[in-house]
C-alpha positions in Angstrom: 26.6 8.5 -18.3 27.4 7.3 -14.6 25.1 5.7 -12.4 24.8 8.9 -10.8 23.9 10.9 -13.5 21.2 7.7 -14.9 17.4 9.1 -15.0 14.9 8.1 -12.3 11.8 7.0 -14.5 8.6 6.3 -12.2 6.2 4.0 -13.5 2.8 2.6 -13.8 2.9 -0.2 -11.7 0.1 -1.8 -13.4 1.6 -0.8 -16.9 5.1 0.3 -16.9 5.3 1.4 -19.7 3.1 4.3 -19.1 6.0 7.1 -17.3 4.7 9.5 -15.7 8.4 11.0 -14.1 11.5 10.7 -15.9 14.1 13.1 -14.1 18.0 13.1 -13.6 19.1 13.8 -9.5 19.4 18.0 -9.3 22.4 16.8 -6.8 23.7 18.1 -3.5 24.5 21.7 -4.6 20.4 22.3 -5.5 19.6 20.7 -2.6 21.4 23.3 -0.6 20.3 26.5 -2.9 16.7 25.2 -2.2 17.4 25.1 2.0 19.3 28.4 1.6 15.9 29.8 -0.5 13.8 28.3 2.6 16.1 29.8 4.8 15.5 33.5 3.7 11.8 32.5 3.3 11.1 31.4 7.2 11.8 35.0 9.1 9.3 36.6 6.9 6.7 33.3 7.2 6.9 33.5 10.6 6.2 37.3 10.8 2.9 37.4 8.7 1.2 35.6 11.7 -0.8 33.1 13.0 -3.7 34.5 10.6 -1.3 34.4 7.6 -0.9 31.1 8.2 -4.2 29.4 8.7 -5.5 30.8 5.7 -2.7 29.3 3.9 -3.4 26.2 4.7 -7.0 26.6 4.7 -6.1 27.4 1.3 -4.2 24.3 1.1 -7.2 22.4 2.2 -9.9 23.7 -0.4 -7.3 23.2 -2.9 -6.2 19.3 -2.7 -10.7 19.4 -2.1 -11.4 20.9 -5.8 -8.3 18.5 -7.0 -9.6 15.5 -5.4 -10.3 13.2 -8.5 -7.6 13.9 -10.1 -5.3 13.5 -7.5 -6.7 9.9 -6.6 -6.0 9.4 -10.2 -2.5 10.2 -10.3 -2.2 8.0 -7.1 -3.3 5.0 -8.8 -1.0 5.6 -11.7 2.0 6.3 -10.1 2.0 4.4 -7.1 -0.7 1.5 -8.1 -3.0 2.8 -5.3 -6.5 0.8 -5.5 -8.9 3.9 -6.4 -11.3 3.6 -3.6 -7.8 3.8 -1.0 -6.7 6.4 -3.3 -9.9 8.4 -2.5 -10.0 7.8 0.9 -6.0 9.0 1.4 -7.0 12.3 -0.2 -10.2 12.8 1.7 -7.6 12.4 5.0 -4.9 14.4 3.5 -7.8 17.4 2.9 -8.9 16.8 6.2 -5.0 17.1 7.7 -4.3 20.5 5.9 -7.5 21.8 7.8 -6.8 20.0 11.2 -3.3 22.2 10.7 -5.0 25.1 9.8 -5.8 25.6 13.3 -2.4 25.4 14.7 -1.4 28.6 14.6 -4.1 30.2 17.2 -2.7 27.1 19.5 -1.2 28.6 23.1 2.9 28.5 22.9 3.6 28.5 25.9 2.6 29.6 29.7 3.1 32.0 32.1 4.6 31.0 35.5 5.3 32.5 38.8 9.2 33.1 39.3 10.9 31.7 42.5 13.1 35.0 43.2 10.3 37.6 43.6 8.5 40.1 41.0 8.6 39.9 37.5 7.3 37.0 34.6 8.6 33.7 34.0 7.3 32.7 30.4 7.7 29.5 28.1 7.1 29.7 24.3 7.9 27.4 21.6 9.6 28.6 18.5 10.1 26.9 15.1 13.3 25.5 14.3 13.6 26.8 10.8 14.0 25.0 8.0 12.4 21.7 7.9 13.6 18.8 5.8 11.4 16.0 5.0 12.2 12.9 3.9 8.9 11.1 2.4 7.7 7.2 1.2 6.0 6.4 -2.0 3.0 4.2 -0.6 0.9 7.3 1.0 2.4 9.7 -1.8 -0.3 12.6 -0.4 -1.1 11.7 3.4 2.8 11.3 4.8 4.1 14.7 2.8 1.1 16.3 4.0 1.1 15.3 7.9 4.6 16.5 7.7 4.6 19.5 6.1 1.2 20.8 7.8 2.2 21.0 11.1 5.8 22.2 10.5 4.2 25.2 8.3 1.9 25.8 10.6 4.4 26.3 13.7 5.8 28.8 11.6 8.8 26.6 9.5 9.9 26.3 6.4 9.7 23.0 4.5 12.1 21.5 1.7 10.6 17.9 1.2 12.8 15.1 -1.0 9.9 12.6 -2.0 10.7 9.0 -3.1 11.3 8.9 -6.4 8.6 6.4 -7.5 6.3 9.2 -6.7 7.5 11.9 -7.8 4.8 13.0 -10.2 3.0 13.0 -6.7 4.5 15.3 -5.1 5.1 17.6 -8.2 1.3 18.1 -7.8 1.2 18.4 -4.3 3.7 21.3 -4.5 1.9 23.2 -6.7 -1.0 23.7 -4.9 0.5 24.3 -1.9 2.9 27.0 -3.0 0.0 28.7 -4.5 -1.2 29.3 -1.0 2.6 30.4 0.4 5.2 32.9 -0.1 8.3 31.2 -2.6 10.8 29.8 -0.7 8.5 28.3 1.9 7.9 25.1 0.5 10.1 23.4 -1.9 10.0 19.7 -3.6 13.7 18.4 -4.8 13.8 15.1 -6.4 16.5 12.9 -6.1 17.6 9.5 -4.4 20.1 8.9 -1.5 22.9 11.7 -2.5 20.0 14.4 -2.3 18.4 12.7 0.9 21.9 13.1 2.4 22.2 17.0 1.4 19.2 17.4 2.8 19.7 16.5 6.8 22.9 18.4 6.0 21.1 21.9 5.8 18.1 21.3 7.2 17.6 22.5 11.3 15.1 19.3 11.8 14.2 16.5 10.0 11.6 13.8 9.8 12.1 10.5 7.9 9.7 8.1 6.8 10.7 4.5 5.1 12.6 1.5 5.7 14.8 0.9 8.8 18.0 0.7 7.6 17.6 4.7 5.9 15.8 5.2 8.8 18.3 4.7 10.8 21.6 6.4 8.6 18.8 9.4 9.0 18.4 9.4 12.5 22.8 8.5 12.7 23.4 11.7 10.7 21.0 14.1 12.0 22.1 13.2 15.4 25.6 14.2 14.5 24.9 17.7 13.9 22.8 18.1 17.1 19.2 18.3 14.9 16.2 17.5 16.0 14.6 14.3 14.0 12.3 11.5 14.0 12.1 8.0 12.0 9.5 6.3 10.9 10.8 2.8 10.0 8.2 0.3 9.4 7.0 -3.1 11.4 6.9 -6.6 11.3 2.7 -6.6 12.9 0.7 -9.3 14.1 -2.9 -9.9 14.6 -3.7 -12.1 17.8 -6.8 -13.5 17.4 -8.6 -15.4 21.2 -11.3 -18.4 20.4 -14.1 -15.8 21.8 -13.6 -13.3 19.2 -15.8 -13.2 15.9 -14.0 -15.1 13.7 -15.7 -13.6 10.6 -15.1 -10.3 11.5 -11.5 -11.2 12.8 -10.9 -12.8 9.2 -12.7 -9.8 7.3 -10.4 -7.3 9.3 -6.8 -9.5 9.2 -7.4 -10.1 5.2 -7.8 -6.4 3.8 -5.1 -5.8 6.7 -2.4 -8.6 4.8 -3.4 -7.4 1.2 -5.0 -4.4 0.9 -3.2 -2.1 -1.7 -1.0 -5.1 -2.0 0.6 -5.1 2.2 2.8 -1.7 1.1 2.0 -0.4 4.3 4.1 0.0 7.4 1.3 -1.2 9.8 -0.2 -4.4 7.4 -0.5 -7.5 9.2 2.1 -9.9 8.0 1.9 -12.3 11.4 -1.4 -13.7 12.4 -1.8 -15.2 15.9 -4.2 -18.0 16.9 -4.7 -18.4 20.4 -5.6 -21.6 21.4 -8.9 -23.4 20.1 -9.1 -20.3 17.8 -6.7 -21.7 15.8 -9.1 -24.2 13.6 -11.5 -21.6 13.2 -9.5 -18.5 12.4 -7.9 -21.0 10.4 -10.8 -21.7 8.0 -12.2 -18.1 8.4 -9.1 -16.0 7.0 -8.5 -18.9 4.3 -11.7 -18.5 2.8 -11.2 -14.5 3.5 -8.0 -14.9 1.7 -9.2 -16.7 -1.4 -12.3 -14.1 -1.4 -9.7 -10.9 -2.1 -10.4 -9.0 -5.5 -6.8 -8.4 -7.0 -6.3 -6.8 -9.8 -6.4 -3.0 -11.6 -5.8 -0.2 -8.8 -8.4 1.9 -11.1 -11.6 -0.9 -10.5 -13.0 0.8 -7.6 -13.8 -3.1 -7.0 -9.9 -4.0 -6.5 -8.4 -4.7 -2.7 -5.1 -6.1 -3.8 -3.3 -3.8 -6.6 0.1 -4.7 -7.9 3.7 -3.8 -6.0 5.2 -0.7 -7.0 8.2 -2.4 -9.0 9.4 -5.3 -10.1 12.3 -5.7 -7.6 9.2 -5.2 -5.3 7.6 -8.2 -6.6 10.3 -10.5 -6.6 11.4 -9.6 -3.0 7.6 -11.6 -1.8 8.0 -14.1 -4.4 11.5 -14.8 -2.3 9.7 -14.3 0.8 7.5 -17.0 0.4 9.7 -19.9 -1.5 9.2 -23.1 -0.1 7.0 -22.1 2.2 3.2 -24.0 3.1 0.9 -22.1 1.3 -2.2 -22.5 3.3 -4.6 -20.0 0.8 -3.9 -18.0 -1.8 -5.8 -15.2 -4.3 -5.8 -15.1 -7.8 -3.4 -12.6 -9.0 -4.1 -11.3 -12.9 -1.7 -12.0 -15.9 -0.4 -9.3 -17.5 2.0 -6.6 -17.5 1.6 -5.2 -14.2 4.2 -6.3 -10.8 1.1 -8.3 -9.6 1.5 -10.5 -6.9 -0.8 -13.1 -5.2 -2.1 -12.2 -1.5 -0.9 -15.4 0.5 -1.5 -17.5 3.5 0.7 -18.8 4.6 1.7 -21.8 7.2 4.1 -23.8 9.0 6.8 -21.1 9.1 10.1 -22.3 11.3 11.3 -20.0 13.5 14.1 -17.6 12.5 12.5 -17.6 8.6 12.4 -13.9 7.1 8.7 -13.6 7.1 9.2 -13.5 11.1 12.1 -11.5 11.4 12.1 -8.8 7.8 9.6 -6.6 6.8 8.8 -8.1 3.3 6.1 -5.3 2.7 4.1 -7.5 0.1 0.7 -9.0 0.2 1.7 -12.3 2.3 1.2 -13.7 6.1 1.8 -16.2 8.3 -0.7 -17.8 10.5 1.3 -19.0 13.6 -0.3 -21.0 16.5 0.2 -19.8 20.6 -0.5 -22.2 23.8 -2.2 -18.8 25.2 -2.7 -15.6 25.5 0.8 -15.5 27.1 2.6 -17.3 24.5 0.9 -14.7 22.2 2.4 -12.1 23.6 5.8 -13.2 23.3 5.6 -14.2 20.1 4.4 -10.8 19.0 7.1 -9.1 21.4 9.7 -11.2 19.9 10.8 -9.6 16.7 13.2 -6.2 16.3 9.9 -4.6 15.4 7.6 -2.6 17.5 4.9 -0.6 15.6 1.3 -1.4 15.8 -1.0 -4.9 17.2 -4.6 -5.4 16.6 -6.1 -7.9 18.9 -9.6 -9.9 18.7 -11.5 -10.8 21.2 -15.2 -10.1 23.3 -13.3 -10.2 27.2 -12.4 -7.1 28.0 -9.9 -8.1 30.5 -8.1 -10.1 27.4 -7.8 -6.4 25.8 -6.6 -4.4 28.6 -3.8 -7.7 29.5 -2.9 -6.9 25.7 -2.7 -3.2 26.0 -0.5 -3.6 29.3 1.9 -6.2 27.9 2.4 -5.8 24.1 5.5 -4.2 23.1 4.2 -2.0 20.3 3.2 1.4 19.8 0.0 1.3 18.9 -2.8 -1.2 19.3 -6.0 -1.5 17.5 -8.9 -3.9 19.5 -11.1 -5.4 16.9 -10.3 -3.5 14.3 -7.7 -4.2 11.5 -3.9 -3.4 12.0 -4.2 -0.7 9.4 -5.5 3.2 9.8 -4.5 5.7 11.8 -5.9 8.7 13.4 -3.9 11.8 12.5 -4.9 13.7 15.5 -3.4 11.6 17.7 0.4 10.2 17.8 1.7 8.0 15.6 5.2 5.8 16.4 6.2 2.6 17.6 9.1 0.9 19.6 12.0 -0.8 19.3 13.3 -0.5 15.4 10.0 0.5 14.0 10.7 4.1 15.7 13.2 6.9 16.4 12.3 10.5 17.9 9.6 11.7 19.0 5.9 10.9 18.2 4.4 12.4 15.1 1.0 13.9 14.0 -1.7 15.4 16.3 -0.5 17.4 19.0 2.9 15.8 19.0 3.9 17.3 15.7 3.9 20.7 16.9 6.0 20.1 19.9 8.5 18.2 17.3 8.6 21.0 15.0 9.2 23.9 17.8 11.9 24.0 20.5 10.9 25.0 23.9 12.3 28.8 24.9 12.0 29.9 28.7 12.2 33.5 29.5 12.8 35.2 33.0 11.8 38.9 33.1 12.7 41.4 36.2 11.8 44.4 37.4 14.5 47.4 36.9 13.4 48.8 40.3 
């Protein structure tokens, strides 16, 4: 057997030796049948309407609802999800089919007056076809489904190549959405990098979430054949914490933000900046916040901190933090599971990983600025550019924030984590490519603007 041909197996991270996947890649050529499938599926999609539509998502909606516990289960299995997170990401990803659901009685386009004389001058926006979606194991519901939704409900078709550690996932999620839709109109294919590949090769636009070297072969490749796309790619965030803000709160907010479901989000805080005299204080604060984490089995609706998806996962923030000053640390549980202690962490020279990688693990470092200033150049200063919170009571501190920080979205007084679906999500720099997406920005992504001039014959 070649390495090609070798089984993906995904794991309980918390046991692995509970499977709950084993597949081997279908390979290019069923990646293409399934877009050709998708294909013959979109003229007809499109045709049944914009009533056809919302009440297949609707559908959708009440669906992942009636599924919910088991779904959170298979989230905590597969991925090592802490329950109560698990819950939560299927409450949102019920809340984005019905958000969606809506879409399709959404104005296309306008009516203007033309330059020349009588007639209409019209705009409408059109789907692009066949959507290919490349999706992350760490929201295994939320990202497939904040995809997918809008790009069904503007009338595409959807082939969507989940990671492989949660596959079992997306099996699920598949069929109870294609219970709702005509065959052909969404498809899952399994596979790794070979099937990723096939897929931006059929596929008429493409959205990408994961790390930023993928992201950015993605974003190379579908650029080459002229296809729309967007890349989500991750960030490097940081916390800047003033000497006025509640440093209880501030701590509460940074810790779950550094360790909750073990940092394997792209908008965890893994830099935390103390401004000034907040720097004792926020100091002691997210220490003792640190120390105070529950770790341990994703299925304790108690548990903060569950294991890393994999072993090589576990290793990579063991590596990130050798040698380093560890200023506070949880106590991770023995065992079978990839657990890993949530860390603070101190005294971190410049040019170290942990300021200039995404480690996505459970670790921080708590770096100190001369002002707010210097804060904002440090947090400016890495490749990465997706998401800030900053803590403070001056309101003129948060709008100097909001003017100057380099990221795409920022969060005052309130944890780095969490988005709002309904509005746009992306960053800057290396953290983003493309357009915006979810909310309103998703249906311009998935639909290309058409302009029509009409004229008299007389």
């Amino acid at each position: 057997m070649t390495a090609a041909d070798a089984p993906f197996v995904s794991r309980n991270p918390a046991d692995p030796t509970d499977v709950l996947a084993e597949f081997t890649a279908p390979g290019p050529a069923a990646v293409a049948a399934a877009v050709e499938r998708a294909r013959a599926a979109q003229p007809g999609w499109l045709a049944g309407g914009a009533a056809a539509r919302s009440a297949a998502l609707t559908a959708i909606a009440a669906a992942v609802e009636a599924a919910a516990g088991e779904l959170a289960g298979l989230a905590v299995r597969e991925v090592g999800k802490p329950v109560a997170e698990a819950r939560a990401e299927v409450a949102r990803t019920v809340a984005i089919w019905r958000y969606y659901a809506q879409a399709p009685y959404e104005a296309v386009g306008a009516v203007h007056e033309p330059a020349g004389g009588p007639g209409l001058l019209l705009t409408r926006r059109r789907p692009h076809g066949v959507a290919g979606l490349i999706t992350p194991w760490n929201f295994p519901f939320a990202i497939p489904s904040w995809k997918a939704a809008p790009a069904l409900a503007t009338g595409n078709t959807v082939v969507l190549k989940p990671a492989p550690e949660a596959t079992a996932c997306a099996r699920r999620l598949a069929e109870i959405v294609s219970g709702a839709v005509p065959d052909g109109v969404f498809t899952v294919v399994p596979g790794g990098a070979g099937e990723g590949a096939a897929l931006i090769a059929g596929a008429d636009v493409v959205s990408f979430t994961g790390s930023t070297a993928v992201g950015s072969a993605v974003a190379a490749a579908a650029t080459a054949r002229g296809i729309p796309v967007q890349a989500e790619m991750g960030g490097l965030n940081a916390a800047v914490v003033l000497p006025d803000a509640d440093m209880e709160r501030a701590a509460a907010h940074i810790a779950s933000a550094v360790a909750g479901y073990a940092g394997q989000k792209c908008t965890a805080t893994s830099r935390v900046i103390a401004v000034g005299a907040a720097l004792e204080p926020l100091r002691e604060a997210l220490a003792e916040a640190v120390r105070a984490l529950p770790v341990g089995d994703p299925a304790d609706p108690a548990t903060v901190c569950g294991p890393l998806v994999s072993a090589p996962a576990r290793d990579r923030v063991a590596g990130a933090r050798d040698g380093l000053a560890v200023l506070a640390e949880a106590r991770a549980p023995e065992g079978p599971g990839w657990y890993a202690a949530p860390a603070l962490v101190e005294k971190v020279a410049p040019g170290h990983r942990l300021l200039t990688e995404e480690v996505f693990g459970p670790i921080a470092a708590l770096l100190p600025a001369d002002d707010l200033a210097d804060a904002v150049r440090i947090t400016n200063s890495v490749p990465y550019g997706l998401v800030t919170s900053v803590h403070t009571a001056d309101l003129d501190v948060a709008l100097y924030g909001l003017d100057r920080l380099d990221t795409g979205m920022i969060r005052v007084n309130a944890p780095s984590t969490g988005v709002d679906f309904h509005l746009p999500f992306g960053g800057t720099k290396t953290s983003s490519h493309g357009p915006r997406e979810q909310g309103r920005a998703a249906l311009e992504f998935y639909t290309s603007s058409r302009t029509y001039t009409l004229t008299t014959a007389m």
